[in-house]
N, C-alpha and C positions, 0 to 999 in steps of 0.2 A: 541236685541229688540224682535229676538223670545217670551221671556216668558214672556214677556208684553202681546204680541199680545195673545199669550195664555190666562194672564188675562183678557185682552180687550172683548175677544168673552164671555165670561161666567158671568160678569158684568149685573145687574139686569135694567131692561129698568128702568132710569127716579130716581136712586138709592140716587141721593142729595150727595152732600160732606157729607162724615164723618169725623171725627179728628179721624182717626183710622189707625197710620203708619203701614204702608207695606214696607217690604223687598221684593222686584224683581230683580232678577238678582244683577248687581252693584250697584242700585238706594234705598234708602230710600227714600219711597213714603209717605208725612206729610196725601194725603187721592187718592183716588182711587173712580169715579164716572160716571154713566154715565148720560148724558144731551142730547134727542132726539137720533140722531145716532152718537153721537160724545162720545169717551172715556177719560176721563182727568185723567193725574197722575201727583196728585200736589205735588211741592217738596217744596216749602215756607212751612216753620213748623209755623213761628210767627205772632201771631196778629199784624194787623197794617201793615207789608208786603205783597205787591198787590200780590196776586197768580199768580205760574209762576209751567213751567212744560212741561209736551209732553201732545198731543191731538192723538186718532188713530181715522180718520179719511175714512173710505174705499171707501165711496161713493164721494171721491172726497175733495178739497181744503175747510174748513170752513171759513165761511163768518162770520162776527160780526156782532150779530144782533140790530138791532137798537131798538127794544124793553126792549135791559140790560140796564141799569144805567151803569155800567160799560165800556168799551173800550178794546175789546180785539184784539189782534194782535197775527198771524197764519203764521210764518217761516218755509216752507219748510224743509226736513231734508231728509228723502229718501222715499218712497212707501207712504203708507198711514198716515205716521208720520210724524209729526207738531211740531215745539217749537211754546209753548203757551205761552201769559203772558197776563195780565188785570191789567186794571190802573183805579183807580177811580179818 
C-alpha cells in the first residue's frame, strides 16, 4: 500500500472520477480521485457496477455522508486505509 499512499498524497483537491485506469503496485485502478480529504481507488471498471475500492483516509475513519444519493460503506483494513463500496 506504500505506492498508493504515494499516489494518495499528490492527487489533485476535489480531482472527480476519471475513467482513466491506473496500474499501482498489484491493483488496476478503473479511476483514482480525490473527494474533500478522502482518496478513492476504484477498482469496478463496469458501468452499471456500484463502485467499490480502497479509500486513504488519514484524518481518521470516513463517515457516509447523508447529503450522497448513494450509500457508502467504510471497512477498516490497516492505518488509514478503508475497503470502500457504494450501493445505489
Amino acid at each position: 500500500m506504500e505506492s498508493m499512499e504515494q499516489v494518495a498524497r499528490t492527487v489533485e483537491p476535489d480531482s472527480g472520477p476519471e475513467d482513466k485506469p491506473r496500474r499501482i503496485g498489484l491493483f488496476d485502478f478503473s479511476s483514482v480521485y480525490r473527494d474533500r480529504d478522502l482518496v478513492y481507488f476504484q477498482l469496478s471498471p463496469w458501468v452499471g457496477v456500484d463502485p467499490y475500492g480502497y479509500v486513504w483516509s488519514p484524518k481518521g475513519e470516513p463517515v457516509d455522508s447523508p447529503d450522497d444519493a448513494a450509500a457508502q460503506t467504510f471497512e477498516h483494513v490497516q492505518g488509514p486505509w478503508y475497503r470502500w463500496s457504494e450501493s445505489w
